[in-house]
N, C-alpha and C positions, 0 to 999 in steps of 0.2 A: 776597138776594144771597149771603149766608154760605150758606145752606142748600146754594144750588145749587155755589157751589165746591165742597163738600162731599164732594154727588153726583158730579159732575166728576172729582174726584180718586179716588173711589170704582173709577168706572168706567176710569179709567184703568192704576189698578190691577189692572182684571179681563182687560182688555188684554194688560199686558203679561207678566202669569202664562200668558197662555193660548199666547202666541206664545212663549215660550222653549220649550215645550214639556217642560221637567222643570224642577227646583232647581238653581240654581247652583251649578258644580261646586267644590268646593273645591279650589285649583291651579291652576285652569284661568289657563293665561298669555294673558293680553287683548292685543288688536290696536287703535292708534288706525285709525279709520274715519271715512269723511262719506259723505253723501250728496246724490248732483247733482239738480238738475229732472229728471226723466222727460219724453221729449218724449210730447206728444199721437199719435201719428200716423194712431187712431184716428177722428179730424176731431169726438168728442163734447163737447158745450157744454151747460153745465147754468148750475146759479145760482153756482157756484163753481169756480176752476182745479186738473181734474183733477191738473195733471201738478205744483203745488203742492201738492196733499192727499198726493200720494202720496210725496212730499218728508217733508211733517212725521209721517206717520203712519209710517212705516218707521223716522225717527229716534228718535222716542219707541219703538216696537216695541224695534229695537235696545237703547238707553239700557234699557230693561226687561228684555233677554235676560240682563244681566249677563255678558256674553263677550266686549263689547269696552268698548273707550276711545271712546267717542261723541262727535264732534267737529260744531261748530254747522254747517249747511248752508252752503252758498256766500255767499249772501246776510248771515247772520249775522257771518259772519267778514271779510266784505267791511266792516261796519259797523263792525266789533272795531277793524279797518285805519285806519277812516278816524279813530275814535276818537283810538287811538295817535299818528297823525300831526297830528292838534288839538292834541292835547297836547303833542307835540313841536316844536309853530310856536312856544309860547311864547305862543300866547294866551288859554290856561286856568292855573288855579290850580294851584300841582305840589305837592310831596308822597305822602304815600304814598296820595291817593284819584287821583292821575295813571296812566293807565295806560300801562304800560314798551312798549317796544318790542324785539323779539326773544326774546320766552318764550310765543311761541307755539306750541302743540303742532303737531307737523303730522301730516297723513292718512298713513300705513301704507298703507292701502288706501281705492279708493276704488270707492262702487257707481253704476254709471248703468245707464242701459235707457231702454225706449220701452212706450207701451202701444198695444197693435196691436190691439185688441177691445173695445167697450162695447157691452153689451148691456143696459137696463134700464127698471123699471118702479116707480115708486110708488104708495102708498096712504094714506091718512091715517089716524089714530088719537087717543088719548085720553093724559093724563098724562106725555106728552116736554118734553123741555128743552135747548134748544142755550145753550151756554156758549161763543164763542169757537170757533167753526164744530162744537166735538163734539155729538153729540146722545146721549142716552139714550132708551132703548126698546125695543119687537122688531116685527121684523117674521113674517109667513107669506109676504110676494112674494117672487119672486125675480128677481136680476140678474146680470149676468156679465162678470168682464173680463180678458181674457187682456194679460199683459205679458212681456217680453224682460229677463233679468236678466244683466247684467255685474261682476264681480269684477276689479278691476283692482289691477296691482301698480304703485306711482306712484314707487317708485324704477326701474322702468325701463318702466313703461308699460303692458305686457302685460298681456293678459286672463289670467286666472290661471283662473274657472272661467264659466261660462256655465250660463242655463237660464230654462226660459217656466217660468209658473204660470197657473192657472187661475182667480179667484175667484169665488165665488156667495156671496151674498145667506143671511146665514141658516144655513151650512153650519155653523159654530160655534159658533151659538147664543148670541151675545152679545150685548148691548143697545150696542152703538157705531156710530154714522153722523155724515155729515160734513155742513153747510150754511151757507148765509148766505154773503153777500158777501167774496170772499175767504179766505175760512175767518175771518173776525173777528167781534167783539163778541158780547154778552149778543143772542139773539135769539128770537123763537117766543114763546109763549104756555103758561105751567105746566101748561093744564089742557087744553092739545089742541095737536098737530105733524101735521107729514109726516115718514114715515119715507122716509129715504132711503136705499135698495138701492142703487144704484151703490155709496155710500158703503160700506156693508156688504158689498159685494163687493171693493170694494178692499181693506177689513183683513185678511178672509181669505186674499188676494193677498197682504198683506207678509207675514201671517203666516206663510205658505210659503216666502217667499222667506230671511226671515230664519232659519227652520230651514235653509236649504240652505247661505247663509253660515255660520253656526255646524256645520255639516258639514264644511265647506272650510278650518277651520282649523286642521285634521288632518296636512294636508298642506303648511298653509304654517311654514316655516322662523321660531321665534322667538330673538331674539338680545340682549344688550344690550351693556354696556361694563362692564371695571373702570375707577371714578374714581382711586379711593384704595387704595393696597397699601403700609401701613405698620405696623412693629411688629407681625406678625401678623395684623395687623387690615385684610378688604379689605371695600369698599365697591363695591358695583353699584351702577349710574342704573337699577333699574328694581326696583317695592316693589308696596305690598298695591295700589295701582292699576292695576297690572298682572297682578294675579292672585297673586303667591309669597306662600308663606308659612313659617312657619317649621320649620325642620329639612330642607325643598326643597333638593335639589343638586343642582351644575352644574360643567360643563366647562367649563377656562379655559384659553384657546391664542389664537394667533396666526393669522389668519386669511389667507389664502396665494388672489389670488386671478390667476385665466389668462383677461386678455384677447384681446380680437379686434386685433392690430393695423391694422387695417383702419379700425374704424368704434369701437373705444373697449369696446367689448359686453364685458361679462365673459360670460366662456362657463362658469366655475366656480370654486366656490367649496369649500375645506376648513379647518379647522381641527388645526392643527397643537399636538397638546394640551400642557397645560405641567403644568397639575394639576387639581383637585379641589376643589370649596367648597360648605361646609352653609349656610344662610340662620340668625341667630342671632336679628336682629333687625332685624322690619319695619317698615319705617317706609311711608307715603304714596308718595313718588319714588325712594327709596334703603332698599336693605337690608344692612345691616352682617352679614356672612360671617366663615366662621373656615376655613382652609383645612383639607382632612383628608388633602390628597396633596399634591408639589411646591410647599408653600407659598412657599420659597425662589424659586421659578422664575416667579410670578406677578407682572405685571407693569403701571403705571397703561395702561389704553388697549387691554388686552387685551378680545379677545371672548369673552362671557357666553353657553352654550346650554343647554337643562335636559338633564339628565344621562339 
């Protein structure tokens, strides 16, 4: 059982190397992100739920591109919820193994789609191992499955970028496929499986997709807050989990925004600058700043943008 964890975590590692598609960038300012169910719309039914596979293997991708804040699926966070409200009926144990209510991170953005194509074929083979629906191995067959990707902004809802990918079977050359009930439990036989191409056509599916996301982040607006502006000394809500690191600066103003009287909609946004700050010291959630312009004029509650 050890051995195969082993293997597992090996392979998931080769995974997520392959889909960020280079090294993590040093700076690169991270986005929290979730990912929704994929609907089927394709009508294909195997030994496990496509549009759940394609849930967990996008968020492990992501969690491995290192470019963003990876936030648990729906379902995960629904369970985080229900947790929190057990806990707060009063009829679990409190202290500090209770878990709080309201420090929840929330989704920045969020990815859904459909998969409108499956096309596939399997073969058997020798020396695989499914762990907890992954399988290890390689295949020669090939499968194929085309999906619909959506980028959404969830403070106002908007589709931010769009776009299909294609996967096959094999095109990466990696030993990862999906099986077993559910995507769960230890299953298969050490010394002989089924490789599963769909499966293998799907990673190459996120793998794409999740390049295109880390494309898109080009163009989306990153921002945070000042907490703390005392004694020279200012503090940001946003640190090494978000990407910054030290000697990074940013612009600090007041953000000035022109809505829609009509329906609420901000129609735009500026930043009405006040001054200048270097990153001194990073911490986890907060980075401790030293101003190098209008230190004077920086103020708690102002807005954070990289310079």
């Amino acid at each position: 059982m050890k051995k195969a964890a082993v293997l597992l975590a090996a392979a998931v590692m080769m995974v997520s190397g392959a889909v960020s598609g280079a090294e993590e960038t040093k700076g690169n300012l991270r986005y929290s992100i979730t990912v929704s169910k994929f609907e089927n719309q394709a009508g294909w039914h195997g030994q496990w739920d496509i549009g759940d596979a394609w849930g967990a293997v996008m968020t492990d991708a992501l969690q491995g591109s290192g470019k963003f804040i990876v936030l648990g699926e729906k379902d995960m966070r629904a369970e985080a919820m229900a947790e929190q409200d057990l806990a707060a009926s009063g009829r679990m144990a409190g202290g500090k193994k209770a878990p709080a209510t309201g420090q929840m991170t929330p989704a920045q953005l969020l990815v859904k789609g459909a998969i409108t194509h499956v096309q596939g074929s399997t073969t058997g083979g020798e020396g695989g191992l499914n762990f907890k629906g992954i399988r290890l191995g390689g295949s020669k067959d090939t499968a194929e499955i085309n999906a619909t990707i959506y980028l959404v902004d969830s403070r106002t809802g908007q589709v931010k970028a769009s776009t299909k990918v294609v996967g096959k079977a094999g095109r990466r050359g990696l030993a990862v496929g999906y099986s077993g009930s559910a995507l769960g439990g230890l299953t298969g036989d050490l010394g002989g499986f089924k490789k599963d191409n769909v499966g293998k056509a799907t990673e190459d599916a996120v793998a794409q997709a999740v390049e295109f996301l880390v494309k898109q982040l080009e163009s989306i607006p990153w921002e945070g807050s000042v907490v703390s502006a005392k004694d020279g000394k200012i503090i940001i809500n946003r640190g090494s989990r978000e990407g910054v690191t030290d000697g990074q600066t940013f612009v600090v103003g007041k953000i000035e925004e022109t809505t829609d009287p009509d329906t609420g909609e901000v129609l735009d946004r500026s930043v009405e600058k006040a001054g200048v700050i270097t990153a001194k010291t990073v911490k986890e959630k907060i980075t401790i700043c030293e101003a190098t312009e209008g230190g004077k004029s920086i103020e708690k509650g102002m807005s954070v943008q990289p310079q």
